[in-house]
Each structure stands twice: as C-alpha cells, then as structure tokens.
C-alpha positions as a Python dict, from the first residue, in 0.01 Angstrom:
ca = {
    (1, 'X'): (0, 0, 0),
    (2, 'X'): (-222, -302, -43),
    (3, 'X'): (-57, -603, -170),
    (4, 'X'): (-313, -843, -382),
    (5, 'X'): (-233, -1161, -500),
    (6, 'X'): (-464, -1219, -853),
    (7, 'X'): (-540, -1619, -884),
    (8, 'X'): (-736, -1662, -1223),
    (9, 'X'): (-689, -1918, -1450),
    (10, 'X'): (-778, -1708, -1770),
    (11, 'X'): (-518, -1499, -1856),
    (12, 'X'): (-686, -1258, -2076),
    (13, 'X'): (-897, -1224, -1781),
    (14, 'X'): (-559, -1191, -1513),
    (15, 'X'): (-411, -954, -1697),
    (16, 'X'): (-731, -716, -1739),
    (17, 'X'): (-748, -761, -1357),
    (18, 'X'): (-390, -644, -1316),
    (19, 'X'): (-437, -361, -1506),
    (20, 'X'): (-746, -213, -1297),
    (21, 'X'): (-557, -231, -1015),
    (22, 'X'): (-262, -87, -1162),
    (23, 'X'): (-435, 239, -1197),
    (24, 'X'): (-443, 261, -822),
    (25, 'X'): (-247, 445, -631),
    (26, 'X'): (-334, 287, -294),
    (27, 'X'): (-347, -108, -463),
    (28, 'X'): (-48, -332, -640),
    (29, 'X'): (-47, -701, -763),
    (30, 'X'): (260, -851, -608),
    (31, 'X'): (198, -1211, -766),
    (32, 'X'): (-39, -1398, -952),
    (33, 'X'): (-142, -1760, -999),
    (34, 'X'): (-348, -1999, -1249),
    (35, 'X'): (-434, -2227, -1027),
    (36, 'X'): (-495, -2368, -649),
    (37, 'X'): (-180, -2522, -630),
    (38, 'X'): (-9, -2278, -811),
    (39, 'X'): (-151, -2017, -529),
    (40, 'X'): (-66, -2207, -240),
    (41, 'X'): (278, -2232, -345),
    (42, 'X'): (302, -1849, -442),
    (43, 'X'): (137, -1773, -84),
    (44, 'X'): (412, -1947, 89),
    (45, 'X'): (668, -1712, -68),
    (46, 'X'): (460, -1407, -63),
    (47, 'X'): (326, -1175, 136),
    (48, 'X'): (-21, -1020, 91),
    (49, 'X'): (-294, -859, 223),
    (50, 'X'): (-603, -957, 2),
    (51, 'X'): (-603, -1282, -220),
    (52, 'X'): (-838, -1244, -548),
    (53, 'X'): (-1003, -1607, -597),
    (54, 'X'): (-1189, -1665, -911),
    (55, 'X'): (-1398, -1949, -819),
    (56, 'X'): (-1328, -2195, -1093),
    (57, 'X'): (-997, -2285, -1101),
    (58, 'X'): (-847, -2622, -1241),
    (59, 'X'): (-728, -2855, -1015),
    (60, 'X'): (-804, -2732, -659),
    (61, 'X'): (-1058, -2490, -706),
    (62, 'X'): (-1138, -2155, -564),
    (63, 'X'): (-1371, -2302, -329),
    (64, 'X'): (-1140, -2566, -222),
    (65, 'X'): (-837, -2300, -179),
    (66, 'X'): (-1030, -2100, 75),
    (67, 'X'): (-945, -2349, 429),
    (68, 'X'): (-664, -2448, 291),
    (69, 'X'): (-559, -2021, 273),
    (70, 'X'): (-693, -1958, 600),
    (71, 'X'): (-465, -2226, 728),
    (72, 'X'): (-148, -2055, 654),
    (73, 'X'): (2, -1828, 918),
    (74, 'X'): (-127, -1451, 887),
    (75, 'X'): (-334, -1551, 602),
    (76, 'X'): (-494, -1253, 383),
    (77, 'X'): (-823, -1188, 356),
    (78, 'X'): (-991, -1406, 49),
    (79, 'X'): (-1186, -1208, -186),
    (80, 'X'): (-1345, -1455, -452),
    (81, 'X'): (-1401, -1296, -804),
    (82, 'X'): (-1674, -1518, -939),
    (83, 'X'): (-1886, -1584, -1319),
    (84, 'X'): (-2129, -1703, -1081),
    (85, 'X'): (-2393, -1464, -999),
    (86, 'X'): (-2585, -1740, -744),
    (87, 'X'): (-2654, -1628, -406),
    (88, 'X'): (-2598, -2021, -268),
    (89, 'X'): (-2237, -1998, -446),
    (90, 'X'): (-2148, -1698, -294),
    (91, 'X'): (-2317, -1804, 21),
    (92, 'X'): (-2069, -2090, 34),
    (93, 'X'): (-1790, -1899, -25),
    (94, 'X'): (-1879, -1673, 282),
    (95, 'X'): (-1955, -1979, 481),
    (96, 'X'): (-1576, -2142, 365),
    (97, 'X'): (-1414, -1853, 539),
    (98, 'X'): (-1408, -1566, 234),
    (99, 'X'): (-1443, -1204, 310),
    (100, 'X'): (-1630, -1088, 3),
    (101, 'X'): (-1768, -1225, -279),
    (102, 'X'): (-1772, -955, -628),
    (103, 'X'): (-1896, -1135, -974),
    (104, 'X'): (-1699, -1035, -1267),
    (105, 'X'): (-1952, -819, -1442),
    (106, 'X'): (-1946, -574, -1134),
    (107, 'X'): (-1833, -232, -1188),
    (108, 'X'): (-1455, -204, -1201),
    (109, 'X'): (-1450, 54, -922),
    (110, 'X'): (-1657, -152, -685),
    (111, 'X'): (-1442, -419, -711),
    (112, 'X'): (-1136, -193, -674),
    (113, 'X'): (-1361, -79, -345),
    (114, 'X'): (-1459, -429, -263),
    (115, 'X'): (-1007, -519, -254),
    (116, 'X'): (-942, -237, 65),
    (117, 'X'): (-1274, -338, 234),
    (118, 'X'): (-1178, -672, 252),
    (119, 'X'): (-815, -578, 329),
    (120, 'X'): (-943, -353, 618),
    (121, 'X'): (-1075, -666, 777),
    (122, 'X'): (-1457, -589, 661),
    (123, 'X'): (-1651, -784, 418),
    (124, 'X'): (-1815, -750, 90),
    (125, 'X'): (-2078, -873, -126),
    (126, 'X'): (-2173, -771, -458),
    (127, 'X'): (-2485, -522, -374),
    (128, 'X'): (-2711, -715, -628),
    (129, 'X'): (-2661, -1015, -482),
    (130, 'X'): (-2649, -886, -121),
    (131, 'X'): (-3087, -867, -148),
    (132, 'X'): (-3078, -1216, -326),
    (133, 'X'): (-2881, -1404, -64),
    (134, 'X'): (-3133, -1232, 204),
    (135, 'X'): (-3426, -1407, 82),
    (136, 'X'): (-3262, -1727, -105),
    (137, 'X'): (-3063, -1826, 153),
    (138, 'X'): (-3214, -2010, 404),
    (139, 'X'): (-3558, -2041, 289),
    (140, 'X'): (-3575, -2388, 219),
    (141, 'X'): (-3892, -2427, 35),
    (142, 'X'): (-3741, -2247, -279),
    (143, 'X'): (-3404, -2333, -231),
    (144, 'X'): (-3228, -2535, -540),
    (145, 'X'): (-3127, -2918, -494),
    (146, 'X'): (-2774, -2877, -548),
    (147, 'X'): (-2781, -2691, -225),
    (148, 'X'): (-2833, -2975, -10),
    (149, 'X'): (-2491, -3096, -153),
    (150, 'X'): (-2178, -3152, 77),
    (151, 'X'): (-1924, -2917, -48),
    (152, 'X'): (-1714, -3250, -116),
    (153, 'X'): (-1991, -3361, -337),
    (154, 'X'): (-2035, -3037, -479),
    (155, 'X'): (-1664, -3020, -647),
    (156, 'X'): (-1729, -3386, -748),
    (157, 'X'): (-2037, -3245, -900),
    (158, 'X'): (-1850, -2935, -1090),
    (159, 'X'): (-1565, -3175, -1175),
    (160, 'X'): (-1825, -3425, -1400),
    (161, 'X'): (-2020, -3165, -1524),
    (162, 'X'): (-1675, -3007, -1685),
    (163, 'X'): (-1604, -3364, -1819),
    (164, 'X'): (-1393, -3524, -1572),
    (165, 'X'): (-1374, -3887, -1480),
    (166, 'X'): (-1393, -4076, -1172),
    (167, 'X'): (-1028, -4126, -1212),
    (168, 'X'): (-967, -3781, -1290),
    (169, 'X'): (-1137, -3639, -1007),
    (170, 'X'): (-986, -3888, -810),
    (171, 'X'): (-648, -3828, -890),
    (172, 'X'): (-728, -3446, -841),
    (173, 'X'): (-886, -3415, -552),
    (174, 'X'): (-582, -3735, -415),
    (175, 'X'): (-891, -3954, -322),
    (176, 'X'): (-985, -4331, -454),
    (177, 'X'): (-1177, -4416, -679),
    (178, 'X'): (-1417, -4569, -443),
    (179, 'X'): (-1483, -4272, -263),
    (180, 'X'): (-1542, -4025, -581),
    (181, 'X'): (-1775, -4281, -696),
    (182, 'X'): (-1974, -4262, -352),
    (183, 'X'): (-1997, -3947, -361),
    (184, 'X'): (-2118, -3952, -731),
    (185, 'X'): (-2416, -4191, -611),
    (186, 'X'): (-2458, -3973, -367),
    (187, 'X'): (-2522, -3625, -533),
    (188, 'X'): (-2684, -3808, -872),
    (189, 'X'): (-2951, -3917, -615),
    (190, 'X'): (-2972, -3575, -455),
    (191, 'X'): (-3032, -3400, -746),
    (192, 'X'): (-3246, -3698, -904),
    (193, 'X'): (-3068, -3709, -1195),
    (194, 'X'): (-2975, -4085, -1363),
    (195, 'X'): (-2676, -3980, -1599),
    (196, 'X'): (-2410, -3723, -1654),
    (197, 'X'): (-2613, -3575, -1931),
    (198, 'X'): (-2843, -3480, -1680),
    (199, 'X'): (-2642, -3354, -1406),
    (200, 'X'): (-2476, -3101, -1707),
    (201, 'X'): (-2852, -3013, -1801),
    (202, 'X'): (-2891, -2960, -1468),
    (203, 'X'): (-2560, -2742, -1437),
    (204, 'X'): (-2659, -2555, -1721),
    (205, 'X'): (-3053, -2442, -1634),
    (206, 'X'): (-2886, -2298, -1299),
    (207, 'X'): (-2613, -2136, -1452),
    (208, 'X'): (-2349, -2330, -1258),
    (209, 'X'): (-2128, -2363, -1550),
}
C-alpha cells in the first residue's frame, strides 16, 4: 500500500484529491496538511511514501517545503501538484529536489499514475509540459526575466504580488526587514519593473498567479 500525505491549502480542492485516491486499491491518504508548517509537523509524526505538494501554499510554500522535506530522515518522494502550467516552475521544482511535477488540470488517472511512479523512486512530469521544458529550459534567448530570479527572491516576488508586506514577508519567511527589502530591490530591478503594480502585471501576463 502506498501511503500519501495530501498538502493543499484549498480544501474543496484536498478533499477532491482524497477522494481520487480513495478509489484505489493500491493508494491511501494517511494525513493531510494546509500548509508548510502544518506539513512539516505532520511529516514528523507520519510515515509516508509520496508527499503531494501543491505549490502555493501560505506561509512556507510548496517550493520552500521541498529541502526542508528532503532533510528529514527517510524522506518520501515529493510530488508537487501545481495551477502552474510553466515549464521554469516546474523546472524549479525538479531542480529543489521534487520527483514529479503533475498540474491540476491533468487527467485524474495520470496523476493517480504519476503518485506510484514517484513512490517507486522514478520521476514524473506532466507529458505536456515534458516537450515545453525541453525547449524552454535552458535556452536563454527566450527565456522569461523572472527566471534569472534567486529562488529567495522569487518567494519574495510571489509573496508581494499576493499582497504581502515587507513586514509580512519578513515575519514569514523569519528574516529582517532589511534583507526582504534587498531582495525586493533586487528582483524589481531584474524584472525592470518600478512598482508593485507592475510586478502583479507582470505576475499576471505569465500566469504566475
């Protein structure tokens, strides 16, 4: 039996996700979680084999769970269950230590298929984005601006675009204030933008929120 642990922050959405699995024989949900910290905490008293991330999480997000999962002793294998259907985002999920990477418009059997690939130790990737990431990744000419952001910079970058703070993000992500605001100058500059406004324009036209 494969053990999954469902992380989602949209309950609606958790509970469909339970329910597909339910329906197979070979797959149960043995806990569930609405946020990072929330998951780390269930993780410590649970065993699993495959962890279902949705990417955009409150607090400590989905990409920001992924080290801090693979740190834990006998971690399971991450499988991130994203809106996102961006090659770069699920490039960086790959690249943060996740074994697949399934959007949630996929099929409800692949992703079923996608859960015991990952928890045979083998990886996944939505097929429609597997081409995408083949030519988009890596080809630098074409490649967006936000992907020559740090991924520190990038969660300060998802963080304002949502309508966080300095303080907020500062206070979520247990940095100062200083440094969030560096790394605000930082990615503004990067992605030539001169106001929030812009940066959730920017968000918006590539489908990043």
């Amino acid at each position: 039996m494969i053990r999954v642990l469902v992380a989602e922050d949209h309950t609606i959405v958790r509970e469909g996700i339970k329910q597909l699995i339910g329906l197979a024989k070979d797959l149960c949900v043995v806990g569930e979680a609405s946020n990072g910290e929330q998951l780390l905490e269930t993780l410590r008293q649970t065993e699993c084999e495959v962890v279902l991330l949705d990417i955009s999480m409150p607090g400590v997000n989905g990409l920001e769970s992924i080290p801090r999962i693979r740190a834990l002793t006998n971690p399971p294998a991450i499988l991130v269950l994203s809106m996102h259907d961006e090659a770069q985002m699920a490039a960086r999920a790959l690249k943060a230590g996740a074994a697949g990477y399934a959007t949630k418009d996929s099929d409800p059997a692949l992703l079923l298929t996608a859960i015991r690939r990952v928890a045979s130790g083998g990886r996944y990737i939505d097929p429609e984005l597997a081409d995408r990431m083949v030519f988009e990744v890596g080809l630098t000419d074409s490649q967006p601006l936000h992907t020559r952001l740090s991924e520190r910079e990038f969660s300060v970058f998802e963080r304002l675009v949502q309508g966080a703070n300095v303080n907020d993000i500062a206070q979520q992500l247990a940095l100062s204030n200083k440094t969030i605001s560096t790394h605000k100058a930082r990615l503004m500059q990067k992605l030539n933008a001169s106001s929030v406004a812009e940066l959730v324009k920017y968000a918006m036209e590539h489908k990043l929120v």
